[in-house]
N, CA, C and O atoms as CSV, one atom per row, in Angstrom:
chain,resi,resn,atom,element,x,y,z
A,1,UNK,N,N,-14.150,-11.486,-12.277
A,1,UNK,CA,C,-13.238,-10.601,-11.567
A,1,UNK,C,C,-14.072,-9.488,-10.907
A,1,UNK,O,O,-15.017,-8.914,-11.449
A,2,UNK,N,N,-13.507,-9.210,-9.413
A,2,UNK,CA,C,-14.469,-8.268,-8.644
A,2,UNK,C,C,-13.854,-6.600,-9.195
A,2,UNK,O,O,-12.899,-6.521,-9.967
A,3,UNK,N,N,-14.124,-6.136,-8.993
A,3,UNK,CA,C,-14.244,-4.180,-9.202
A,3,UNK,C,C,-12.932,-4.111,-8.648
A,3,UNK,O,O,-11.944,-3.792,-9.310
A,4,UNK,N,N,-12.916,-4.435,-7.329
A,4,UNK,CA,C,-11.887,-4.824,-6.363
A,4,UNK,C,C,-9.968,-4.985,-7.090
A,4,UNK,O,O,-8.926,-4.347,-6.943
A,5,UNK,N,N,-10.398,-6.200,-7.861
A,5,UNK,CA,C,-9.368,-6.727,-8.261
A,5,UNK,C,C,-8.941,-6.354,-9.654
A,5,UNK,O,O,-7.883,-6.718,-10.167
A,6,UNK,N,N,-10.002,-5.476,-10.312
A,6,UNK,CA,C,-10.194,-5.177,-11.757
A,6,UNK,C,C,-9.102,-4.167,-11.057
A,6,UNK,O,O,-7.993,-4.252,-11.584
A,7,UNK,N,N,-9.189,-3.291,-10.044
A,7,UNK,CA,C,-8.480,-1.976,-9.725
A,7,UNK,C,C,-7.299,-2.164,-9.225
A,7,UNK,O,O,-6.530,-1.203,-9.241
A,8,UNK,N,N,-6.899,-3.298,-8.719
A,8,UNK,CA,C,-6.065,-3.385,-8.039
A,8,UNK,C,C,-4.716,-4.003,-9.877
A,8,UNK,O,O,-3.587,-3.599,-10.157
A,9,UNK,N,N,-5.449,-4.843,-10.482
A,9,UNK,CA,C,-4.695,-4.805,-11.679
A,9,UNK,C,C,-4.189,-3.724,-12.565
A,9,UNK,O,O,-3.078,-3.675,-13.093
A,10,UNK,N,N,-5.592,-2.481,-12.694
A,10,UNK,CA,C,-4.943,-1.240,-13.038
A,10,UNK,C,C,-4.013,-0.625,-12.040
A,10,UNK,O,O,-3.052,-0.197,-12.679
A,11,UNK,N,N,-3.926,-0.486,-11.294
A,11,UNK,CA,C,-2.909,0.205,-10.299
A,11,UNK,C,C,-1.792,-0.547,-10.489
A,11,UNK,O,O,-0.725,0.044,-10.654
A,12,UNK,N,N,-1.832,-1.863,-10.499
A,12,UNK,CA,C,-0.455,-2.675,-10.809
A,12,UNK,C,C,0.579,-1.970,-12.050
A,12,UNK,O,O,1.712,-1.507,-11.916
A,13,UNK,N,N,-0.594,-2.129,-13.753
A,13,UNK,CA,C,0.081,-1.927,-14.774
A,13,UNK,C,C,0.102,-0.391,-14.594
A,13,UNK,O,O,0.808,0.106,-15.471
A,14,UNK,N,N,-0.474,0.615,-13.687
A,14,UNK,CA,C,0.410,1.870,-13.851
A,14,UNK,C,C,1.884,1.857,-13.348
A,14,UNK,O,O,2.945,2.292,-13.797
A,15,UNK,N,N,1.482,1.130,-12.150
A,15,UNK,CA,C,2.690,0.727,-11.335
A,15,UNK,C,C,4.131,0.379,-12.365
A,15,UNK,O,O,5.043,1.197,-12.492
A,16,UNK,N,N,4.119,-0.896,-13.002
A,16,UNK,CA,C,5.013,-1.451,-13.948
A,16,UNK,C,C,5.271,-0.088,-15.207
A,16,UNK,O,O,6.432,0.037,-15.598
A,17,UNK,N,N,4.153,0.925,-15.824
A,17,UNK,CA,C,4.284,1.696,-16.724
A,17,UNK,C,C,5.096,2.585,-16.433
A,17,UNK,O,O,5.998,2.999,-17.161
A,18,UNK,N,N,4.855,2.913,-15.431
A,18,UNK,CA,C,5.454,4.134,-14.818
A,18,UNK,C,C,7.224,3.840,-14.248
A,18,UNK,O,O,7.979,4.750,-13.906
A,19,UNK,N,N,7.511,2.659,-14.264
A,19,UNK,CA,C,8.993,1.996,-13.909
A,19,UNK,C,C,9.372,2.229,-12.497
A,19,UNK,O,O,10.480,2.406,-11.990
A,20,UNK,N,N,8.304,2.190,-12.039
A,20,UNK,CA,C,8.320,2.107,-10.350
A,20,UNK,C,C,8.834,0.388,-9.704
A,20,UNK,O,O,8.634,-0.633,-10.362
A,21,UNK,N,N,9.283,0.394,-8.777
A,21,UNK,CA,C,9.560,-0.672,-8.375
A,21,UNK,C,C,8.300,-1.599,-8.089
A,21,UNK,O,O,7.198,-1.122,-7.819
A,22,UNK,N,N,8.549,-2.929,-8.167
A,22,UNK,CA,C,7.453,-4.018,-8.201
A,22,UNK,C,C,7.007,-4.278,-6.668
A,22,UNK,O,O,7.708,-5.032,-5.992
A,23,UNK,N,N,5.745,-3.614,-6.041
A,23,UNK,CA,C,5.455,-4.444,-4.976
A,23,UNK,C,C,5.020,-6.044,-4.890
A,23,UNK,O,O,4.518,-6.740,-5.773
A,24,UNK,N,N,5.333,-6.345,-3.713
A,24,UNK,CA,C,4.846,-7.442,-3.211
A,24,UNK,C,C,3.586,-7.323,-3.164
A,24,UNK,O,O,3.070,-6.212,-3.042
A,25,UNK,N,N,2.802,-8.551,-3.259
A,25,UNK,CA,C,0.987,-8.642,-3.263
A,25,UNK,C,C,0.572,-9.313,-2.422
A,25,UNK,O,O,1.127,-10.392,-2.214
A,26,UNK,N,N,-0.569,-8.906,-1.631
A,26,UNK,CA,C,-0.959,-10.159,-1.094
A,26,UNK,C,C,-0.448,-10.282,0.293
A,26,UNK,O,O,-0.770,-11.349,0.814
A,27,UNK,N,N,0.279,-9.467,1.057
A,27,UNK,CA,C,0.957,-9.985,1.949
A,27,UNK,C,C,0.435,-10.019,3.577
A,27,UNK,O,O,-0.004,-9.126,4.302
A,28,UNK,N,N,0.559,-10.725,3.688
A,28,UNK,CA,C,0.697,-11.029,5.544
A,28,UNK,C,C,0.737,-10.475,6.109
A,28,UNK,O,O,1.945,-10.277,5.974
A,29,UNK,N,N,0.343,-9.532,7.200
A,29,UNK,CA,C,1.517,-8.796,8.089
A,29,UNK,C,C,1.069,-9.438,9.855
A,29,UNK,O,O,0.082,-9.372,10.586
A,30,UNK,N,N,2.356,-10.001,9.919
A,30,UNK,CA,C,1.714,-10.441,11.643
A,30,UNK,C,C,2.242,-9.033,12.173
A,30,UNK,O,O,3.197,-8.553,11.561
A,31,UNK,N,N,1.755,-8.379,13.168
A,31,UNK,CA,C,1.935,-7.442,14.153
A,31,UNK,C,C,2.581,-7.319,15.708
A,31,UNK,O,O,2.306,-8.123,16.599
A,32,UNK,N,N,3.155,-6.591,15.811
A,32,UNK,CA,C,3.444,-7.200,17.431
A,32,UNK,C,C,2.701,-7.080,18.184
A,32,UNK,O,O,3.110,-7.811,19.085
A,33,UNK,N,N,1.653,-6.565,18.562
A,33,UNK,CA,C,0.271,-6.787,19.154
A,33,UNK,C,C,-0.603,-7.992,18.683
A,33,UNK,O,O,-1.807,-8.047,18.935
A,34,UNK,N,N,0.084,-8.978,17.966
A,34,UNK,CA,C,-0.816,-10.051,17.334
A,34,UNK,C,C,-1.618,-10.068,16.427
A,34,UNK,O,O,-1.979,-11.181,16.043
A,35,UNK,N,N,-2.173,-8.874,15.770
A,35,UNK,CA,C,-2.596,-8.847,14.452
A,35,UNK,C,C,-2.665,-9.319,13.596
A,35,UNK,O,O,-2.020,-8.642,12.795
A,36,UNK,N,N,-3.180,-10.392,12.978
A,36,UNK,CA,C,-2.694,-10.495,10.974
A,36,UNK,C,C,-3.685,-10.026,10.091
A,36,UNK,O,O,-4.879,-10.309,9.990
A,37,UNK,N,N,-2.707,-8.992,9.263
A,37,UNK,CA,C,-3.695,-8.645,8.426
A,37,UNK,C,C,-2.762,-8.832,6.867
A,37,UNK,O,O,-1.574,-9.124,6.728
A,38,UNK,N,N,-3.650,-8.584,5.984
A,38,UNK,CA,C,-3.413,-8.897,4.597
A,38,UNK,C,C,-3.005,-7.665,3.965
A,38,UNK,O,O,-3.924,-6.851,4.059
A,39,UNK,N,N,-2.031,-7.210,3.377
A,39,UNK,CA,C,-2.030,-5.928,2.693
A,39,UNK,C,C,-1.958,-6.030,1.253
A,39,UNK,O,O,-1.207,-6.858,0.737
A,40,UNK,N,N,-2.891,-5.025,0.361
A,40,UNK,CA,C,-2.623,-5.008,-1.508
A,40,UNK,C,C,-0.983,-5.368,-1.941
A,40,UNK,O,O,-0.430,-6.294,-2.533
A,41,UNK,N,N,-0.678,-4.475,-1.491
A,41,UNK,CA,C,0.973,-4.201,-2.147
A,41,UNK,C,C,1.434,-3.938,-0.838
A,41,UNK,O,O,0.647,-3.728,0.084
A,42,UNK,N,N,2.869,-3.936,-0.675
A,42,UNK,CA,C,3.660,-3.956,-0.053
A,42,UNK,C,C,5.094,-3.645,-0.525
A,42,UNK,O,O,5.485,-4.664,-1.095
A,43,UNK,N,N,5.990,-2.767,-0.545
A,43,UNK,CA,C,7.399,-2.149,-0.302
A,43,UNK,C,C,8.273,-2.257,0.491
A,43,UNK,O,O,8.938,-1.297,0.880
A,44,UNK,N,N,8.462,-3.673,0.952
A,44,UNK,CA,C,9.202,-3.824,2.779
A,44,UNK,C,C,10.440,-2.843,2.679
A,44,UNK,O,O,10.985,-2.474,3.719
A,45,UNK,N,N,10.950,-2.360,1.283
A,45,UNK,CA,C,12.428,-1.513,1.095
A,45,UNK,C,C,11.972,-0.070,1.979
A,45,UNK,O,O,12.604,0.666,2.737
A,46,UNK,N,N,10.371,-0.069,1.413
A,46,UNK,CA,C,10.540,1.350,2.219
A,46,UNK,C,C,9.529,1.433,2.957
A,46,UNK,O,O,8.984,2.476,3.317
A,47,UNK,N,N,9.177,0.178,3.262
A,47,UNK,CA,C,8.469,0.187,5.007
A,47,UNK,C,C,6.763,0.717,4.275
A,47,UNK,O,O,6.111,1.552,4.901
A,48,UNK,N,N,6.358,0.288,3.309
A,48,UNK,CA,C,5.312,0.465,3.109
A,48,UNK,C,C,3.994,-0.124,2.332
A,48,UNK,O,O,3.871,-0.682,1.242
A,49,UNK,N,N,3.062,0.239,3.356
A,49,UNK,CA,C,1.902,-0.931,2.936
A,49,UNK,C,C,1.065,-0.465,2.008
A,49,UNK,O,O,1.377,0.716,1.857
A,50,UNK,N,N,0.106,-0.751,1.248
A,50,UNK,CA,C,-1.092,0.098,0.375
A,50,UNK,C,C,-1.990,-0.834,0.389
A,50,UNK,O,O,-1.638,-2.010,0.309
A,51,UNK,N,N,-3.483,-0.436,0.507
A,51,UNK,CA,C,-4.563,-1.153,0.379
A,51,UNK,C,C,-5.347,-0.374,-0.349
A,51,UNK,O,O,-5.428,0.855,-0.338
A,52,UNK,N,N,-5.987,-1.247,-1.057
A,52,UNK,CA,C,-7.602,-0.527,-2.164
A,52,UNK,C,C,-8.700,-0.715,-1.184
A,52,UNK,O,O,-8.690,-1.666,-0.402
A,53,UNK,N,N,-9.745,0.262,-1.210
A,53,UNK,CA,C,-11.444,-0.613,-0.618
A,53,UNK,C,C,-11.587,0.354,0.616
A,53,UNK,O,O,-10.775,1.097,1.168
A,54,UNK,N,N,-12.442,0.174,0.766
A,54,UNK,CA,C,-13.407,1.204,1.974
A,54,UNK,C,C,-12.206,1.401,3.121
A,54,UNK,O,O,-11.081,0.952,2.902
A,55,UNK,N,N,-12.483,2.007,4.182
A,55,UNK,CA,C,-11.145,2.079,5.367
A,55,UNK,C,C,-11.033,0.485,5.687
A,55,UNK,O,O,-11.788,-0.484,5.610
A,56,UNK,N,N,-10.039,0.667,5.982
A,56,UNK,CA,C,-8.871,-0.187,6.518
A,56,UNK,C,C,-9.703,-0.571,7.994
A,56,UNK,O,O,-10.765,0.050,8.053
A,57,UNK,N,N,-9.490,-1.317,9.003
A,57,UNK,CA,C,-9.665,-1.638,10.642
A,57,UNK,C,C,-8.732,-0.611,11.070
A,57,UNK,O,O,-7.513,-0.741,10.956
A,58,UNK,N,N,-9.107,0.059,11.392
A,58,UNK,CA,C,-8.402,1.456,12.286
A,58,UNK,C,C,-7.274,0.366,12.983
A,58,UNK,O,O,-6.174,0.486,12.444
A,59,UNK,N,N,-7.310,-0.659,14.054
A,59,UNK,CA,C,-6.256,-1.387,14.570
A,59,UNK,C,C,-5.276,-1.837,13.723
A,59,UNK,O,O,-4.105,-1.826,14.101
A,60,UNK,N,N,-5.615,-2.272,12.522
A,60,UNK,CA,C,-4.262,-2.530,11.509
A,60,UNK,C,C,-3.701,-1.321,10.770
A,60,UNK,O,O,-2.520,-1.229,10.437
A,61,UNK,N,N,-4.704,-0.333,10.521
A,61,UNK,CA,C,-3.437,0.523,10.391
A,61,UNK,C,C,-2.373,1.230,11.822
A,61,UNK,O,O,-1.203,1.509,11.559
A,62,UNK,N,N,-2.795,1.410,12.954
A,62,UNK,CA,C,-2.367,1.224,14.066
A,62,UNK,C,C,-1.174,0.132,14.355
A,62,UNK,O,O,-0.015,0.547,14.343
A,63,UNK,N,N,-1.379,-0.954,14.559
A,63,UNK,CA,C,-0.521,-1.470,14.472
A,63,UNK,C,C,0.698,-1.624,13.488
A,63,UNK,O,O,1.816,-2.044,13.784
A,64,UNK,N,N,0.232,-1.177,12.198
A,64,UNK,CA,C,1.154,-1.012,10.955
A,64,UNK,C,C,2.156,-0.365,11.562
A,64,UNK,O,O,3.315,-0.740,11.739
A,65,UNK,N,N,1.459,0.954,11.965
A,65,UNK,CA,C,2.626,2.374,12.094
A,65,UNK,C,C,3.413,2.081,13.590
A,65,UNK,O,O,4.623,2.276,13.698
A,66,UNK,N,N,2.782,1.712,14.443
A,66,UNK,CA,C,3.348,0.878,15.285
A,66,UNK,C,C,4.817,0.166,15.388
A,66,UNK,O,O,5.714,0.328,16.215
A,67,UNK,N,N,4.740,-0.576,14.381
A,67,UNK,CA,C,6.126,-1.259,13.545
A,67,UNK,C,C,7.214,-0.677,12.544
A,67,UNK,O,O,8.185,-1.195,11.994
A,68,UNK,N,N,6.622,0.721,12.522
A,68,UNK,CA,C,7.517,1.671,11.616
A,68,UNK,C,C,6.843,1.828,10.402
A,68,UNK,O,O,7.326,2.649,9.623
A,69,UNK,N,N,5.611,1.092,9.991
A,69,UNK,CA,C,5.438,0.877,8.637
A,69,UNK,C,C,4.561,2.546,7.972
A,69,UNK,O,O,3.786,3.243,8.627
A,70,UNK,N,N,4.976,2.764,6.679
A,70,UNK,CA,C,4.160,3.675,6.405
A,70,UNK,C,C,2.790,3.325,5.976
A,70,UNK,O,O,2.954,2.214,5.472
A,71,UNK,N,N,1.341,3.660,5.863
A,71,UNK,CA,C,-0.022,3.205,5.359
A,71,UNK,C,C,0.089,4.010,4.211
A,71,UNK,O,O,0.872,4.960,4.219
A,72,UNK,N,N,-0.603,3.746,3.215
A,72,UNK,CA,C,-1.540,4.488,2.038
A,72,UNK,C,C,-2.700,3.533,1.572
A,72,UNK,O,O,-2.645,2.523,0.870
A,73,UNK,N,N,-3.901,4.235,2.249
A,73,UNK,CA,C,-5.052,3.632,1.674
A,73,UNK,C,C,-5.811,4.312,0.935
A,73,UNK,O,O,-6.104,5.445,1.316
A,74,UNK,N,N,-6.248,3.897,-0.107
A,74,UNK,CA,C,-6.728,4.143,-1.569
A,74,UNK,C,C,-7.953,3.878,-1.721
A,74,UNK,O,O,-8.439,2.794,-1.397
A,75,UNK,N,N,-8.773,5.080,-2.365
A,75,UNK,CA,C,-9.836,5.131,-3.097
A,75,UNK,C,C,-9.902,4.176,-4.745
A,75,UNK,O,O,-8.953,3.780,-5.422
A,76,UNK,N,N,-11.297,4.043,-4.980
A,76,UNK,CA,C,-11.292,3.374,-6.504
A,76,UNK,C,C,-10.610,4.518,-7.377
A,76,UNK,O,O,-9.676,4.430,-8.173
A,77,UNK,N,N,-11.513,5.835,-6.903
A,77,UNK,CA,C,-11.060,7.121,-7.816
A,77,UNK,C,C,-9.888,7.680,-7.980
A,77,UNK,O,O,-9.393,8.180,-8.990
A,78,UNK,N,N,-9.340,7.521,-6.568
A,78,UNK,CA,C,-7.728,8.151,-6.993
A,78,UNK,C,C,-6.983,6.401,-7.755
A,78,UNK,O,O,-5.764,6.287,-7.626
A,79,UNK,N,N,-7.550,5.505,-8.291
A,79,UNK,CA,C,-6.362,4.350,-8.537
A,79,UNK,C,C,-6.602,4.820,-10.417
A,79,UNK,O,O,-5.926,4.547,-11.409
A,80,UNK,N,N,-8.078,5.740,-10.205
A,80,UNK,CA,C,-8.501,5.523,-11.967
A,80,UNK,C,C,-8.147,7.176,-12.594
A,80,UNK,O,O,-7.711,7.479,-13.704
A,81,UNK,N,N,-8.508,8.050,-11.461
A,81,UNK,CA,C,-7.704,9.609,-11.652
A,81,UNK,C,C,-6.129,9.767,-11.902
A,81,UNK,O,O,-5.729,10.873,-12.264
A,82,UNK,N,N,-5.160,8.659,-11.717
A,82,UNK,CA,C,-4.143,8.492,-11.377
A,82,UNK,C,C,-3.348,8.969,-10.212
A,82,UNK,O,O,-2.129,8.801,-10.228
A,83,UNK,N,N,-4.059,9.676,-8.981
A,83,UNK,CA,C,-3.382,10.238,-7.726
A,83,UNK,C,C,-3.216,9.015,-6.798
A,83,UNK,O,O,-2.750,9.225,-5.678
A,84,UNK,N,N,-3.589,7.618,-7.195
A,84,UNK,CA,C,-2.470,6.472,-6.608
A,84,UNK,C,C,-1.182,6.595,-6.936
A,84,UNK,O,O,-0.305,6.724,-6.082
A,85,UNK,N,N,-0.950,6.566,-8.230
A,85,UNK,CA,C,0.335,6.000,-8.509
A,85,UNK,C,C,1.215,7.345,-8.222
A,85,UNK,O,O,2.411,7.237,-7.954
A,86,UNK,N,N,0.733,8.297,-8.272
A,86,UNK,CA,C,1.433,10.218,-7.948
A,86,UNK,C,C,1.581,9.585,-5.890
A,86,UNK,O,O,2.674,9.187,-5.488
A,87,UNK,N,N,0.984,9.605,-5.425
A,87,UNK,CA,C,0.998,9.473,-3.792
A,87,UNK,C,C,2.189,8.134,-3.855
A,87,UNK,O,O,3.241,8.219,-3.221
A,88,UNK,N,N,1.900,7.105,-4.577
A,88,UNK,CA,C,2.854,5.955,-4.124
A,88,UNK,C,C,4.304,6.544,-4.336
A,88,UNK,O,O,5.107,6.461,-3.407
A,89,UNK,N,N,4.707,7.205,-5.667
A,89,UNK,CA,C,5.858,7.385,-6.436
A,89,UNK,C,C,6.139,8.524,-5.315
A,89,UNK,O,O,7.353,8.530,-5.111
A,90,UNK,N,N,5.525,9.429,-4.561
A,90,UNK,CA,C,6.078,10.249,-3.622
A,90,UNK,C,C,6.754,9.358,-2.469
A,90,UNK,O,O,7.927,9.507,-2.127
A,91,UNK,N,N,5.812,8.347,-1.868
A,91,UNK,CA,C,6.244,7.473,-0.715
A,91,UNK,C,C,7.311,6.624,-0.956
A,91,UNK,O,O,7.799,6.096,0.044
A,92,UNK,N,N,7.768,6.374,-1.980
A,92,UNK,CA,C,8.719,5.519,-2.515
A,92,UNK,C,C,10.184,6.031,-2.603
A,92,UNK,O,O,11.320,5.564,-2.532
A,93,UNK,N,N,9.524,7.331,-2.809
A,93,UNK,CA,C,11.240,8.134,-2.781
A,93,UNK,C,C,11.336,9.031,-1.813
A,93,UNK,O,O,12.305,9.787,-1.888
A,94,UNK,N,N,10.591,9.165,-0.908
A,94,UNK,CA,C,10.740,9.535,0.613
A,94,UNK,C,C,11.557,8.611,1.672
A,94,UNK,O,O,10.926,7.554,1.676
A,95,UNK,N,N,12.518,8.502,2.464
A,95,UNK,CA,C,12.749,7.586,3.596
A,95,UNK,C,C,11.637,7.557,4.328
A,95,UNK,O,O,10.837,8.435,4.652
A,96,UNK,N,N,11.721,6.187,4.581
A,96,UNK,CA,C,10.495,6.096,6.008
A,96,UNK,C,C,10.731,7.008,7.277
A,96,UNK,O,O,11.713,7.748,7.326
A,97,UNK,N,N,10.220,6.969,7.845
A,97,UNK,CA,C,10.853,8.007,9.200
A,97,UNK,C,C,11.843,7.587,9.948
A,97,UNK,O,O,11.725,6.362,9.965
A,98,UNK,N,N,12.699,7.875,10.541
A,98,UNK,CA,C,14.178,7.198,11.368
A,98,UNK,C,C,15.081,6.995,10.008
A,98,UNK,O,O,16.302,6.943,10.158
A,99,UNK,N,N,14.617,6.897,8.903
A,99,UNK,CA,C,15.566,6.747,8.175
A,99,UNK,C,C,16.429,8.081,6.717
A,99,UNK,O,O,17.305,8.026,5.854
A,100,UNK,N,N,15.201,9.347,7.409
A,100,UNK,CA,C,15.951,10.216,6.595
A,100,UNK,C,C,17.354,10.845,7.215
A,100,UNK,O,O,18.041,11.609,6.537
């Protein structure tokens, strides 16, 4: 198991500890500019993507927000400090934009 995925499992079981809703993993995102990119987790309820690992392609998060979607991209340190799961649990109970 990579560092990668070791973190992305802790962020999960804070995720589940904490009684936050279950993202989607793994996911797809085609873009309307043609894009596909892969996102960690995913919230389609509230329009939001999260990735672990160095920056993101500036164009996919671009295109994300593009589509309405909110980004949160994550450090190793904030997934092991716990200021992932504090930033997600804020975005989760925020409306996306157009929708407050």
């Amino acid at each position: 198991m990579t560092e990668t995925q070791a973190l992305l499992r802790q962020l999960l079981a804070q995720i589940q500890a904490a009684g936050l809703p279950a993202p989607e993993c793994d996911v797809r995102f085609l873009s309307p500019s043609g894009g596909a990119w892969v996102w960690d987790f995913v919230w389609p309820a509230a329009r939001l993507f999260v990735d672990l690992g160095p920056g993101a392609p500036e164009r996919r998060t671009q295109d994300a927000h593009a589509a309405g979607w909110r980004v949160l991209l994550l450090s190793a340190d904030q997934v092991r400090s716990g200021a992932a799961l504090v930033a997600i649990d804020r975005l989760l109970v925020t409306p996306p934009p157009g929708e407050q």
